[in-house]
MIKOL-769916 format. One record per residue: residue number from 1; residue in three letters; x, y, z of N, C-alpha, C, CB in turn. Coordinates in nm, 2 decimals, padded with zeros to 4 digits. Each point is the difference from the previous one (the first is absolute). Glycine has a CB too. Example, Ala and Ser with C-alpha at 12.3 -4.5 7.8 and 13.67 -1.06 7.14 Angstrom:
% MIKOL-769916
+-----+------+--------+--------+--------+--------+--------+--------+--------+--------+--------+--------+--------+--------+
: seq : type :    n_x :    n_y :    n_z :   ca_x :   ca_y :   ca_z :    c_x :    c_y :    c_z :   cb_x :   cb_y :   cb_z :
+-----+------+--------+--------+--------+--------+--------+--------+--------+--------+--------+--------+--------+--------+
:   1 :  ALA :  01.32 : -00.57 :  00.78 : -00.09 :  00.12 :  00.00 :  00.09 :  00.12 :  00.00 : -00.19 : -00.12 :  00.12 :
:   2 :  SER :  00.15 :  00.23 : -00.19 :  00.09 :  00.11 :  00.00 : -00.08 :  00.11 :  00.08 :  00.12 : -00.06 : -00.22 :
+-----+------+--------+--------+--------+--------+--------+--------+--------+--------+--------+--------+--------+--------+
% end
This chain:
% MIKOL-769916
+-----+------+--------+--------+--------+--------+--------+--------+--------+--------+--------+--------+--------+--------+
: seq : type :    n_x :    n_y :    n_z :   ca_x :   ca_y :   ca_z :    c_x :    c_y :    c_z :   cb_x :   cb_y :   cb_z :
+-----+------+--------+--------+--------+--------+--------+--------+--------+--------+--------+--------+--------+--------+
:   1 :  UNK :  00.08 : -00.12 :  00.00 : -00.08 :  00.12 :  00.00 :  00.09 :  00.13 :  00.00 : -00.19 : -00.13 :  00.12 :
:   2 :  UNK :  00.15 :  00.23 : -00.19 :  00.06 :  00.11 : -00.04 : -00.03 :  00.11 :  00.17 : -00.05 : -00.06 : -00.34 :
:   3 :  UNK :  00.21 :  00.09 :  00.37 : -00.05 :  00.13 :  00.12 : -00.05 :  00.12 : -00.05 :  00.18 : -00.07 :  00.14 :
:   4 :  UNK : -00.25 :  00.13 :  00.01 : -00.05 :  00.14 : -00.07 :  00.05 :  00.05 :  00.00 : -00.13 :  00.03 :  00.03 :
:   5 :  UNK :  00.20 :  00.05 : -00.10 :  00.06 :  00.15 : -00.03 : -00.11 :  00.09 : -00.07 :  00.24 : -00.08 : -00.03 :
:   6 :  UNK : -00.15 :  00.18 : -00.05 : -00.09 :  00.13 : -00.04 : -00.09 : -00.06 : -00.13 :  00.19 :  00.22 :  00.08 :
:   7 :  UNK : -00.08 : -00.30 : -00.16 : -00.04 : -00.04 : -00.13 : -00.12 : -00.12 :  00.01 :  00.26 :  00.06 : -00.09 :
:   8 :  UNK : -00.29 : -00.11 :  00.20 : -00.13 : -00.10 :  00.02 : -00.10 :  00.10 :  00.06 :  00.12 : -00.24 :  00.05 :
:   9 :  UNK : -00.13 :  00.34 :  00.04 : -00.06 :  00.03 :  00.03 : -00.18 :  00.03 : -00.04 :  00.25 :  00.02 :  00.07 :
:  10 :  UNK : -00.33 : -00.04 : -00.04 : -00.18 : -00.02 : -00.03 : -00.08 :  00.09 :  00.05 :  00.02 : -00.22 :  00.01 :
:  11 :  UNK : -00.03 :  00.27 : -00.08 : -00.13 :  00.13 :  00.03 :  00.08 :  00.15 :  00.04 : -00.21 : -00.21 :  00.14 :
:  12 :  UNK :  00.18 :  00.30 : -00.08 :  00.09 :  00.18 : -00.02 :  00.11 :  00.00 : -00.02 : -00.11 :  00.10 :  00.12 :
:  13 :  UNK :  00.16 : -00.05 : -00.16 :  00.17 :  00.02 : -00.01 :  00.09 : -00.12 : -00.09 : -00.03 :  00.13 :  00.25 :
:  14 :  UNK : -00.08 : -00.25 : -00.35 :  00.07 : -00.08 : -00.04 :  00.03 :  00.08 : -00.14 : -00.10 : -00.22 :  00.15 :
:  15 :  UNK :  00.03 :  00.36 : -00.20 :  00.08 :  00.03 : -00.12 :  00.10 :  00.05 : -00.01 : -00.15 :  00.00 : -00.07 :
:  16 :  UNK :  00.18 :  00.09 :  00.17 :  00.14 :  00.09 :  00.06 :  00.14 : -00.10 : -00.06 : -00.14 :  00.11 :  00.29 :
:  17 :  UNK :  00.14 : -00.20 : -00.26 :  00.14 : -00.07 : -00.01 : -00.01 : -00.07 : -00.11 :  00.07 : -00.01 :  00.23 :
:  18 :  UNK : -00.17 : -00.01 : -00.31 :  00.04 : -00.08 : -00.12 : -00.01 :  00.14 : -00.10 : -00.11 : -00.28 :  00.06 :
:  19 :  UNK :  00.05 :  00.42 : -00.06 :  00.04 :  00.11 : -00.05 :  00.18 :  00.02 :  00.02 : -00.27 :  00.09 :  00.04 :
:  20 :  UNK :  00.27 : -00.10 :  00.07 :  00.17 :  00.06 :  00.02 :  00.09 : -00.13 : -00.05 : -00.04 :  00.18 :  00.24 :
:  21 :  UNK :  00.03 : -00.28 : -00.29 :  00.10 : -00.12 : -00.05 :  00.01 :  00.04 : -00.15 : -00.07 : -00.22 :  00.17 :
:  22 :  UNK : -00.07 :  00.28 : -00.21 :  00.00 :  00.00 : -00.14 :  00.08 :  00.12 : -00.04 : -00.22 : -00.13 : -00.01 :
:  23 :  UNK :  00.17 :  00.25 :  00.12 :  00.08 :  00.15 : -00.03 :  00.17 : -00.06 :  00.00 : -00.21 :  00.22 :  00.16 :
:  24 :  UNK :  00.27 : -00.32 : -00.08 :  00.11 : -00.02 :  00.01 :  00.05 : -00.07 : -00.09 : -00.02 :  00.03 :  00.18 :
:  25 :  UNK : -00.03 : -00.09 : -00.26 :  00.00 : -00.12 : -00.09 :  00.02 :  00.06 : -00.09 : -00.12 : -00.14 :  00.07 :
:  26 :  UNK :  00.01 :  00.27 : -00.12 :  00.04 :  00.08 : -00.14 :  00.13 :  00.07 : -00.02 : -00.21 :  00.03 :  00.00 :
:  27 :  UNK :  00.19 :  00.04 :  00.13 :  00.15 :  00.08 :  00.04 :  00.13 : -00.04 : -00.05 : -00.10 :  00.03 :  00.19 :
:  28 :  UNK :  00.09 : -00.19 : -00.13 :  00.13 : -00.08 : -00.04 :  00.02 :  00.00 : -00.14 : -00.02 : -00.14 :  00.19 :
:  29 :  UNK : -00.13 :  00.14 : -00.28 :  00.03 : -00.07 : -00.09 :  00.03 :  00.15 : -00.14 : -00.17 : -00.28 :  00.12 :
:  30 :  UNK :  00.19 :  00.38 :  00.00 :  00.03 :  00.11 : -00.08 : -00.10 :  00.05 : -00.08 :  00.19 : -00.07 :  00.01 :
:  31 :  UNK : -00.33 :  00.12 :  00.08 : -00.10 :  00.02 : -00.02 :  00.04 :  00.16 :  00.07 : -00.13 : -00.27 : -00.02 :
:  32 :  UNK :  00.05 :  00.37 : -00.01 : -00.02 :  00.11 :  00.13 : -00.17 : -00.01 :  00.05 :  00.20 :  00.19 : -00.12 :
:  33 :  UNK : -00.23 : -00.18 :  00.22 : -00.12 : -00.02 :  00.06 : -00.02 :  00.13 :  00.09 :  00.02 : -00.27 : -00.02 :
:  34 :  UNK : -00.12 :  00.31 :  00.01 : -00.06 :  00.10 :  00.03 : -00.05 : -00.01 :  00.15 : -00.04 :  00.02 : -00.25 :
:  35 :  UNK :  00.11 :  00.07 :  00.36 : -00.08 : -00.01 :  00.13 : -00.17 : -00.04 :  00.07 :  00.20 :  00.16 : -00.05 :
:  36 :  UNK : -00.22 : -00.07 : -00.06 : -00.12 : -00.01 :  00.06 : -00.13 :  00.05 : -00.12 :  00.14 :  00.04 :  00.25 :
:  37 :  UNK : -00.15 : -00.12 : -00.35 : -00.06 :  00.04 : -00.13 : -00.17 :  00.01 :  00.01 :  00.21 : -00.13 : -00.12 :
:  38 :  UNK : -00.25 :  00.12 :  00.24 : -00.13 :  00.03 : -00.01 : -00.10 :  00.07 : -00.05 :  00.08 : -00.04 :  00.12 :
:  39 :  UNK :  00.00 :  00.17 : -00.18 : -00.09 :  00.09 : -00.11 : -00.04 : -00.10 : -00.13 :  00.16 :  00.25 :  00.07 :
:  40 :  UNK : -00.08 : -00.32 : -00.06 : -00.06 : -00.09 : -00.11 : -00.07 : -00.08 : -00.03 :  00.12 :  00.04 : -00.01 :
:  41 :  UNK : -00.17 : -00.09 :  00.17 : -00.09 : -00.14 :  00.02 :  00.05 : -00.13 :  00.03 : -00.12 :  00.10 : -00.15 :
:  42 :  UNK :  00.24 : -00.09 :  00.12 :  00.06 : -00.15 :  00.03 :  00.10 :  00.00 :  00.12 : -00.02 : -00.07 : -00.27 :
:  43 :  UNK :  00.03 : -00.03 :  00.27 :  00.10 : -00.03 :  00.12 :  00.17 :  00.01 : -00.05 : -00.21 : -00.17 :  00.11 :
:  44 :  UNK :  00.25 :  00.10 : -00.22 :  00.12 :  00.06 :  00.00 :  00.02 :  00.03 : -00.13 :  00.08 : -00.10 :  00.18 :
:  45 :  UNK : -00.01 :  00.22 : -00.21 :  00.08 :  00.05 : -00.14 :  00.09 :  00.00 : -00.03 : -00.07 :  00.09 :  00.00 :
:  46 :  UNK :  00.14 : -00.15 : -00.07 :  00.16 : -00.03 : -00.06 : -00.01 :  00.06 : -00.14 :  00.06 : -00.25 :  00.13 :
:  47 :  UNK :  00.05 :  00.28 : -00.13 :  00.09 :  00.07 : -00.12 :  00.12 : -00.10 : -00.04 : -00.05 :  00.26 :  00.10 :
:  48 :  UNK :  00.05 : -00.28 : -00.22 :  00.14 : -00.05 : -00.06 :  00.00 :  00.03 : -00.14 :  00.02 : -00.19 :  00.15 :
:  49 :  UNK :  00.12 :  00.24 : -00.21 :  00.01 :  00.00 : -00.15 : -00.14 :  00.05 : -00.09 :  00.18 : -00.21 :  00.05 :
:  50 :  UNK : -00.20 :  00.33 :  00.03 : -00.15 :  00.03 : -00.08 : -00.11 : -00.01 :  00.02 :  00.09 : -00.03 : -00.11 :
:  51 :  UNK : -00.09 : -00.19 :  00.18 : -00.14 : -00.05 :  00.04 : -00.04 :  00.05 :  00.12 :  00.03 : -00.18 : -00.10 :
:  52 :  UNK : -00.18 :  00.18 :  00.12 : -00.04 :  00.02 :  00.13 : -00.10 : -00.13 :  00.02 :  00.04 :  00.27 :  00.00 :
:  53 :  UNK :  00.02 : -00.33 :  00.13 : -00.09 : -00.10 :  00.06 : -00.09 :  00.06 :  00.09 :  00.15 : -00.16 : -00.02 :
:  54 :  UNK : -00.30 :  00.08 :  00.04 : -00.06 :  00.08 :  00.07 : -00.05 : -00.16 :  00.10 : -00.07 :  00.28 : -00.20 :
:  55 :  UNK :  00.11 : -00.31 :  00.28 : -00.05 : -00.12 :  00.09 : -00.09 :  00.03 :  00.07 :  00.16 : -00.09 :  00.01 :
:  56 :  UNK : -00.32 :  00.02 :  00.03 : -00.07 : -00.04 :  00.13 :  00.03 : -00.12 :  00.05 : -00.16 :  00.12 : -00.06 :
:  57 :  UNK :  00.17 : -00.09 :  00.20 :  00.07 : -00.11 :  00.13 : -00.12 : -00.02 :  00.09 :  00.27 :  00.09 :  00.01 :
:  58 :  UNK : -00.32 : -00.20 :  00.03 : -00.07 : -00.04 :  00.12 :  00.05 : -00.12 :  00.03 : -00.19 :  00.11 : -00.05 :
:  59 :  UNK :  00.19 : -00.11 :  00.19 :  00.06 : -00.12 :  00.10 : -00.09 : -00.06 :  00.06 :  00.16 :  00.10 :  00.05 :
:  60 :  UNK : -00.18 : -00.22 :  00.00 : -00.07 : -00.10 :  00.04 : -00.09 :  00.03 :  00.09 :  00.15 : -00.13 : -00.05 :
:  61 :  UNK : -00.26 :  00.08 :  00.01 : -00.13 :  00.04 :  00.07 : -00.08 : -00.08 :  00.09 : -00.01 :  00.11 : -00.19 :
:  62 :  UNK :  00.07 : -00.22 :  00.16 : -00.05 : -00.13 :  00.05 : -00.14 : -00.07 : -00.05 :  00.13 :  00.07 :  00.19 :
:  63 :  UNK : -00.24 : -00.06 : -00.14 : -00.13 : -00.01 : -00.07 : -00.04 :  00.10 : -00.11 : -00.06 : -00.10 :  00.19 :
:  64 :  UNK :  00.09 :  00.23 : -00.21 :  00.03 :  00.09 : -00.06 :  00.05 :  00.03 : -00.12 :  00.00 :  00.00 :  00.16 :
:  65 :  UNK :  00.09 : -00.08 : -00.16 :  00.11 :  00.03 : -00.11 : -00.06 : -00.06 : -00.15 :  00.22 : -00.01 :  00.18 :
:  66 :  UNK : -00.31 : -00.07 : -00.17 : -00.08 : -00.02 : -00.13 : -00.07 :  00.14 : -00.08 : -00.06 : -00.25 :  00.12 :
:  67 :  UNK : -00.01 :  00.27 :  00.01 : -00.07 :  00.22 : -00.05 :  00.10 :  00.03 : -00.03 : -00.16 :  00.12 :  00.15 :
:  68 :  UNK :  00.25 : -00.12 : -00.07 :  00.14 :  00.14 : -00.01 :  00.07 : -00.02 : -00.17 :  00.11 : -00.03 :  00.35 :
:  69 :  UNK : -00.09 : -00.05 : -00.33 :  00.03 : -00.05 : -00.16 : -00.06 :  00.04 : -00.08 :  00.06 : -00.16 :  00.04 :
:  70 :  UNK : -00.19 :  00.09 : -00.05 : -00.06 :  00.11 : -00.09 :  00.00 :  00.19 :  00.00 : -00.12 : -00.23 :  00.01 :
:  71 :  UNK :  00.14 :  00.24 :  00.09 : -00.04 :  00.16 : -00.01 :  00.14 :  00.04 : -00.06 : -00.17 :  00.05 :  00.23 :
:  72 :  UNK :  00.29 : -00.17 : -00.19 :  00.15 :  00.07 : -00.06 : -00.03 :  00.03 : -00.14 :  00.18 : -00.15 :  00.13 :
:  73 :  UNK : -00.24 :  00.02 : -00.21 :  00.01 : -00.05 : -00.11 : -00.06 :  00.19 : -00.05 : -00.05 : -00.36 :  00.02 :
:  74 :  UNK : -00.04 :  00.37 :  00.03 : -00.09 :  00.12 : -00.03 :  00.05 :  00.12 :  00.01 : -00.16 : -00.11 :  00.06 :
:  75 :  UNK :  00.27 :  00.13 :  00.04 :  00.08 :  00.15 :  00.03 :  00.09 : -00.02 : -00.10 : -00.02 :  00.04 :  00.26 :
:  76 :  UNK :  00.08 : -00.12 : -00.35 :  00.09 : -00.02 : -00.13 : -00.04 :  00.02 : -00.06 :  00.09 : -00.10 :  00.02 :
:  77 :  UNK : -00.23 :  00.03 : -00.09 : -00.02 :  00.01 : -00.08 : -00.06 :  00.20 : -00.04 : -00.01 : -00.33 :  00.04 :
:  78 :  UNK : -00.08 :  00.36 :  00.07 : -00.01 :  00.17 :  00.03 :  00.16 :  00.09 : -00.07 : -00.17 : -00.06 :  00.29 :
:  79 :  UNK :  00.24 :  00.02 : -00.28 :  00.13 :  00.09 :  00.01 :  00.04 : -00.05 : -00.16 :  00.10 : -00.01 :  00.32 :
:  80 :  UNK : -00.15 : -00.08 : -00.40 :  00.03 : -00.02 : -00.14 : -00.05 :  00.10 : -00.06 :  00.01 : -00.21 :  00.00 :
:  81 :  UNK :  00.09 :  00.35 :  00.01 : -00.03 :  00.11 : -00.11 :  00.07 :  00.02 : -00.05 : -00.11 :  00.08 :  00.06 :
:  82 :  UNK :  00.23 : -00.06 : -00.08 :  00.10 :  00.01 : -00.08 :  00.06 : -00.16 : -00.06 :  00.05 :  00.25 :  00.16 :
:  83 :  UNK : -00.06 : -00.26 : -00.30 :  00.01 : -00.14 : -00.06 :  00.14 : -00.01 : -00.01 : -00.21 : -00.03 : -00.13 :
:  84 :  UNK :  00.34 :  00.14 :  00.18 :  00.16 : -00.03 :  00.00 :  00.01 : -00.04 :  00.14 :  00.10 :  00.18 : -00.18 :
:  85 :  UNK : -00.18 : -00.16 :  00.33 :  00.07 : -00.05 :  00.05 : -00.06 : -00.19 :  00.03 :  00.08 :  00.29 :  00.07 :
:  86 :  UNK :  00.04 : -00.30 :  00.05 : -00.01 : -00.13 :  00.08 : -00.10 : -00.04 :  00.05 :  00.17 :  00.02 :  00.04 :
:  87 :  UNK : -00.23 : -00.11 :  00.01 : -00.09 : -00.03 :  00.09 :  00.03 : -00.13 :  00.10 : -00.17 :  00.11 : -00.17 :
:  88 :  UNK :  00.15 : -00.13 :  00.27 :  00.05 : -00.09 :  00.12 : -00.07 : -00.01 :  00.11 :  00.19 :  00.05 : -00.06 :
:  89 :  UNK : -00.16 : -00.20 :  00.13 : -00.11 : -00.01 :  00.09 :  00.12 : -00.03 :  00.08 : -00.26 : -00.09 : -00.10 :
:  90 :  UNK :  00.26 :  00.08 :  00.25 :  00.06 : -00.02 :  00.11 : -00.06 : -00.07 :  00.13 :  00.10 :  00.18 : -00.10 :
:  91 :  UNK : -00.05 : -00.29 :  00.12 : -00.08 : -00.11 :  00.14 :  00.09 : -00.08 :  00.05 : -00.23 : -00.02 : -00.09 :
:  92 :  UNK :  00.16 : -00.07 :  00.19 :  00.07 : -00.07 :  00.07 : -00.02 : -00.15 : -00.06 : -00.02 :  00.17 :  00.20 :
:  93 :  UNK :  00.12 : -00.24 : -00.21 :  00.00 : -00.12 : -00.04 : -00.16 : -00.10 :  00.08 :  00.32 :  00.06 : -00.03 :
:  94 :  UNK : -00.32 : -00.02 :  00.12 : -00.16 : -00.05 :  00.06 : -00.13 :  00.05 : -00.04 :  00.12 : -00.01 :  00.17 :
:  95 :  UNK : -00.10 :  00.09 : -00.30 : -00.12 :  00.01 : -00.05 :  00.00 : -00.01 : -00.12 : -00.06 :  00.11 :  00.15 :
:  96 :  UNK :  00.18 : -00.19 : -00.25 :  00.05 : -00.04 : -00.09 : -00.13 : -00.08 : -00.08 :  00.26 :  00.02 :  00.14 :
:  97 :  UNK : -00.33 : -00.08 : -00.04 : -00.11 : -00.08 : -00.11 : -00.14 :  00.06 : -00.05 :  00.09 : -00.19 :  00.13 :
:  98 :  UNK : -00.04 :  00.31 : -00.05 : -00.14 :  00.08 : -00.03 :  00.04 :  00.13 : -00.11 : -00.11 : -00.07 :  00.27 :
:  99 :  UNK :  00.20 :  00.08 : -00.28 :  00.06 :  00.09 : -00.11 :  00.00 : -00.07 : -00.10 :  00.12 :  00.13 :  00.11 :
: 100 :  UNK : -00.10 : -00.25 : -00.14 : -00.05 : -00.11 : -00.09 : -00.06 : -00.02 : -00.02 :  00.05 : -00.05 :  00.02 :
: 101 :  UNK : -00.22 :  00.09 :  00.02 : -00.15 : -00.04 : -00.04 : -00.01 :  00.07 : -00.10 : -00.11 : -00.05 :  00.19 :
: 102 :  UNK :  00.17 :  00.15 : -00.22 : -00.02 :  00.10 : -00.16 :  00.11 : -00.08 : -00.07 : -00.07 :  00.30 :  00.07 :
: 103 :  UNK :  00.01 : -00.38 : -00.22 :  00.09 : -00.07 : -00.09 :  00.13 :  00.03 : -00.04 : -00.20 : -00.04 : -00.05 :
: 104 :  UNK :  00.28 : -00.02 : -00.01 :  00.12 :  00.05 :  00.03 : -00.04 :  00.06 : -00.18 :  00.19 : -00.18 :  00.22 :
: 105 :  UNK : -00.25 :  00.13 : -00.32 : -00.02 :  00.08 : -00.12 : -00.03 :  00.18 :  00.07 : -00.12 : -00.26 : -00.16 :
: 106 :  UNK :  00.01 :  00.27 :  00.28 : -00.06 :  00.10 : -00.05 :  00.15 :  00.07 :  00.11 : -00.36 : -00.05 : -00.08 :
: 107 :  UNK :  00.45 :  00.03 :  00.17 :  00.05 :  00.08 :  00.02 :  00.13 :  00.01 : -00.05 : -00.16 :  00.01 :  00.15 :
: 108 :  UNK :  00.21 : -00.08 : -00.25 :  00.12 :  00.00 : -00.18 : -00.11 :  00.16 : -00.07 :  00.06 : -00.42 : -00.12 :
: 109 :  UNK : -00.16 :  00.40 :  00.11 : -00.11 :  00.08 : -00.09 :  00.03 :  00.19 :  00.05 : -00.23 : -00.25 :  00.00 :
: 110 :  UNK :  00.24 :  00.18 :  00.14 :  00.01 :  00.16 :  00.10 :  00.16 :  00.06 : -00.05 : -00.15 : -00.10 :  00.27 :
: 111 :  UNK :  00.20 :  00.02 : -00.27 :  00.16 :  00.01 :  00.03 :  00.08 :  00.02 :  00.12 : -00.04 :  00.07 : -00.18 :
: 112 :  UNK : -00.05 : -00.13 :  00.24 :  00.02 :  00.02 :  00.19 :  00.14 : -00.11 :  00.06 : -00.32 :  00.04 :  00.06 :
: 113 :  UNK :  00.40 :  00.05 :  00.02 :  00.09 : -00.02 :  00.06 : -00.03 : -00.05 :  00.10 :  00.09 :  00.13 : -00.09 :
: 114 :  UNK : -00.03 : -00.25 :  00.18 :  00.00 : -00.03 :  00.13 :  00.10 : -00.02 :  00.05 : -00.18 : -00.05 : -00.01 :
: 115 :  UNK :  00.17 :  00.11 :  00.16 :  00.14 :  00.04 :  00.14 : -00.10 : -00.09 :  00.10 :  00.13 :  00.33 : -00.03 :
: 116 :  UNK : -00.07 : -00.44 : -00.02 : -00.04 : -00.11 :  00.15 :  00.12 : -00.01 :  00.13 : -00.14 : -00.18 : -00.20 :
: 117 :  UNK :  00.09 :  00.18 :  00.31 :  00.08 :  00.03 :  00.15 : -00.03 : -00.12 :  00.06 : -00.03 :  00.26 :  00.04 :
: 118 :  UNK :  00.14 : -00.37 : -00.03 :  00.01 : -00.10 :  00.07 :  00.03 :  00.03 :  00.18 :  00.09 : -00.10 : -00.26 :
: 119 :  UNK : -00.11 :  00.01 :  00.30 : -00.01 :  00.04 :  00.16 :  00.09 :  00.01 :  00.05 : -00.15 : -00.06 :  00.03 :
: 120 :  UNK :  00.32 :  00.09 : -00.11 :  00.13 :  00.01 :  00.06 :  00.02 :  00.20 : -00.07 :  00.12 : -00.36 :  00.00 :
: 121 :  UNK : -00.21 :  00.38 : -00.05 : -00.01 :  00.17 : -00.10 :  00.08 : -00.03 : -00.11 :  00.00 :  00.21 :  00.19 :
: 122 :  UNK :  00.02 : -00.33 : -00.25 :  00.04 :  00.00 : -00.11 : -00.07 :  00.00 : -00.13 :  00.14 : -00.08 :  00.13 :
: 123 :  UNK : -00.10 :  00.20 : -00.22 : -00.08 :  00.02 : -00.11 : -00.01 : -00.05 : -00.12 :  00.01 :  00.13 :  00.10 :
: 124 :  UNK : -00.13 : -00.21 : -00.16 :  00.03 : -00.08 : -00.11 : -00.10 :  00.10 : -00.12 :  00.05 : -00.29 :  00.14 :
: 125 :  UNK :  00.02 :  00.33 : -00.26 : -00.04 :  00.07 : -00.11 : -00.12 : -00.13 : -00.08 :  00.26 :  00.17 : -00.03 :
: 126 :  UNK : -00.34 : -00.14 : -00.03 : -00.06 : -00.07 : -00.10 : -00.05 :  00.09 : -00.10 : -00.05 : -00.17 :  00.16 :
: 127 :  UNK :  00.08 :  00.14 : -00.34 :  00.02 :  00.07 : -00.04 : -00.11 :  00.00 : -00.08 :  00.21 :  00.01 :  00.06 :
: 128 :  UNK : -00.33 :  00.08 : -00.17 : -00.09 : -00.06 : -00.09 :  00.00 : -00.15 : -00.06 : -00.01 :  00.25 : -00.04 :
: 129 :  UNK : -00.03 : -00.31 : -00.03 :  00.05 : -00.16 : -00.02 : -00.11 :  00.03 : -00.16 :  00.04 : -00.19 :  00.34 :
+-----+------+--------+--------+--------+--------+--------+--------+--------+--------+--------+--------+--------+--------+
% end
């Protein structure tokens, strides 16, 4: 069985730290990310080489996280107004099967990015398919 730390954590404060693995994750990957991009609607903003990524992140909800998912699916899809940039979803590996219930055609179709957060904060990319 997996200990609790920040990255398992279930219900308030479980999106806080799978937001900050991903802000660190981009960083590394020589991304610039934006403090605090809120004017924009999303949770995080990255800049690279021109592109702009625009990610929504929610963390485990526990009974929850089936809605919450959907509502992600919906705060991305909202923010598809500019057809140059990125789009991206961000979660915890524990809610991995439910970001899955939308087909993998229809989200190749989106062109959606995923920043999945394993329960050590390590960040796995997944890329349109």
């Amino acid at each position: 069985m997996t200990e609790q730390n920040e990255f398992t954590i279930v219900g308030r404060g479980s999106e806080a730290p799978i937001e900050t693995a991903i802000r660190e994750h981009l960083a590394a990957d020589g991304w610039s990310v934006e403090d605090r991009p809120k004017a924009t609607g999303v949770d995080i903003l990255a800049h690279r080489d021109g592109r702009r990524l625009l990610i929504e992140v929610k963390g485990n909800t526990g009974s929850n996280s089936g809605l919450d998912v959907q509502t992600l699916y919906g705060q991305i899809l909202e923010r598809m107004v500019d057809p140059s940039d990125e789009f991206a979803l961000g979660y915890p590996t524990a809610v991995r099967s439910k970001i899955d219930r939308v087909p993998a055609r229809v989200q190749a179709l989106l062109g959606l990015t995923f920043f999945e957060v394993d329960e050590n904060g390590a960040v796995t990319r997944r890329d349109p398919s």
